[in-house]
N, C-alpha and C positions, 0 to 999 in steps of 0.2 A: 665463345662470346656470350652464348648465354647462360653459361657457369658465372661468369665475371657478374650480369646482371644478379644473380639468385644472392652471391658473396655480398653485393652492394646493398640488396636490398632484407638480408639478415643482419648486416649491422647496423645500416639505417633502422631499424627494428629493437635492435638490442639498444642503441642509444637514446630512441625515445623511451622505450621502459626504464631507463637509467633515468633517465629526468623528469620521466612524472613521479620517481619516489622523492626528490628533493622536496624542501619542507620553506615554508615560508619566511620563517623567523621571526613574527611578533609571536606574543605569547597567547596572544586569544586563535590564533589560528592555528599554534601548533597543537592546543588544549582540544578544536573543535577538531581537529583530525585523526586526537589521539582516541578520542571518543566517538566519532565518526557519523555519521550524518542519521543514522539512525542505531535506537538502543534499543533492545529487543529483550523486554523481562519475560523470562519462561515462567508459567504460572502452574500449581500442582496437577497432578495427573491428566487426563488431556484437555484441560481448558486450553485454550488458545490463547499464545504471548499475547501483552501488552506492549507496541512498537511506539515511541515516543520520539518525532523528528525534532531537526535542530529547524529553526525559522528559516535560515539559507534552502532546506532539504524540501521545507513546504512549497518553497518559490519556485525550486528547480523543478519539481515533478508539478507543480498546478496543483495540489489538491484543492478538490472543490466539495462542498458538501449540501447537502438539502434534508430538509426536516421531514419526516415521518408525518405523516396526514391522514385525515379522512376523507375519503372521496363514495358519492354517489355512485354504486355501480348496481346496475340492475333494480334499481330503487330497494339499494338498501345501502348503508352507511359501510362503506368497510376501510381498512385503514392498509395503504399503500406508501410504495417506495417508487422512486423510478426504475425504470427498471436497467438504467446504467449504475447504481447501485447493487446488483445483481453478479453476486461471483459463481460460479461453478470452481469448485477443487477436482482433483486428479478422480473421485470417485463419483461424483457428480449426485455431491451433496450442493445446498446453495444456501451462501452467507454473504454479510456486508458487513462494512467494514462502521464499526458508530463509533462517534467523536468526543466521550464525554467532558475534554477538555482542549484548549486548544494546543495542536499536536501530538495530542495521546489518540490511537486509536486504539480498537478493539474487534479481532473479529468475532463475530455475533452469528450464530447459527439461524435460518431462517425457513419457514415452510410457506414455498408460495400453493397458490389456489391456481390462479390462471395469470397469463402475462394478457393485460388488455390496453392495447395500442402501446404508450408508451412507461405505461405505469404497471408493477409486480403488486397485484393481489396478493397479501398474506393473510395464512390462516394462522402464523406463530411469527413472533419477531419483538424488533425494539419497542420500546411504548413510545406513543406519543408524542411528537415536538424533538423527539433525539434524531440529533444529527447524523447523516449518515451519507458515504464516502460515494462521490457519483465521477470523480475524476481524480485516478492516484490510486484506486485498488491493488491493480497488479501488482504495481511497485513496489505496495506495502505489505503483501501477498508476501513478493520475492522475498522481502526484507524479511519477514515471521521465516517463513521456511528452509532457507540459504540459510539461516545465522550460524553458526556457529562456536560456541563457546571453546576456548583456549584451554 
């Protein structure tokens, strides 16, 4: 009997993978899937791709972004991120993701000082007023990293 369940539910299985490859058939839909929700330009030697979503890719993941500032700490001026703009990679370096258009990002290498409350003290990072990615990193993380060129 529960052979019969395991049989049931490998094809119920195999049939939905059958049908999420089906294609829409207008042409703007088939063009945005043939290119894919994000495009991931590899840049020379190890700078970090440039990942550019489609508008639908922005909605579906929320990106959300916040400007680079100065903030008082310690009575002195220093220039902060939040610190949900704050990535750690596999080596536990730490960078963020800046937007300098809308849905181009960029990962951006950054050297924090201290994390104070909810704001990342940098001693090295983006300048001023640039945008930078506080909801949607990972995703756009996965996207740089997973790609794979054909």
């Amino acid at each position: 009997m529960k052979f019969a369940y395991r049989w049931t539910a490998v094809v119920a299985l195999g049939a939905c993978l059958a049908l999420s490859g089906c294609k829409n058939g207008t042409d703007t839909a088939a063009a945005e899937e043939d290119s894919g929700p994000a495009k991931v330009e590899h840049m020379e030697g190890n700078e970090p791709a440039r990942v550019t979503l489609t508008e639908d890719a922005i909605k579906r993941i929320d990106v959300q972004t916040a400007a680079v500032r100065q903030m008082e700490v310690d009575g002195t001026m220093r220039v902060v991120i939040p610190y949900a703009a704050v990535l750690y990679d596999t080596g536990g370096d730490t960078w963020t993701y800046v937007s300098p258009e809308t849905g181009v990002y960029v990962r951006t290498h950054i050297t924090i000082d201290r994390i104070d409350g909810d704001m990342a003290v940098l001693v090295n990072g983006p300048a001023l007023g640039s945008a930078v990615v506080i909801v949607g990193a990972a995703e756009l993380f996965g996207s740089e990293t997973e790609f794979e060129e054909e």
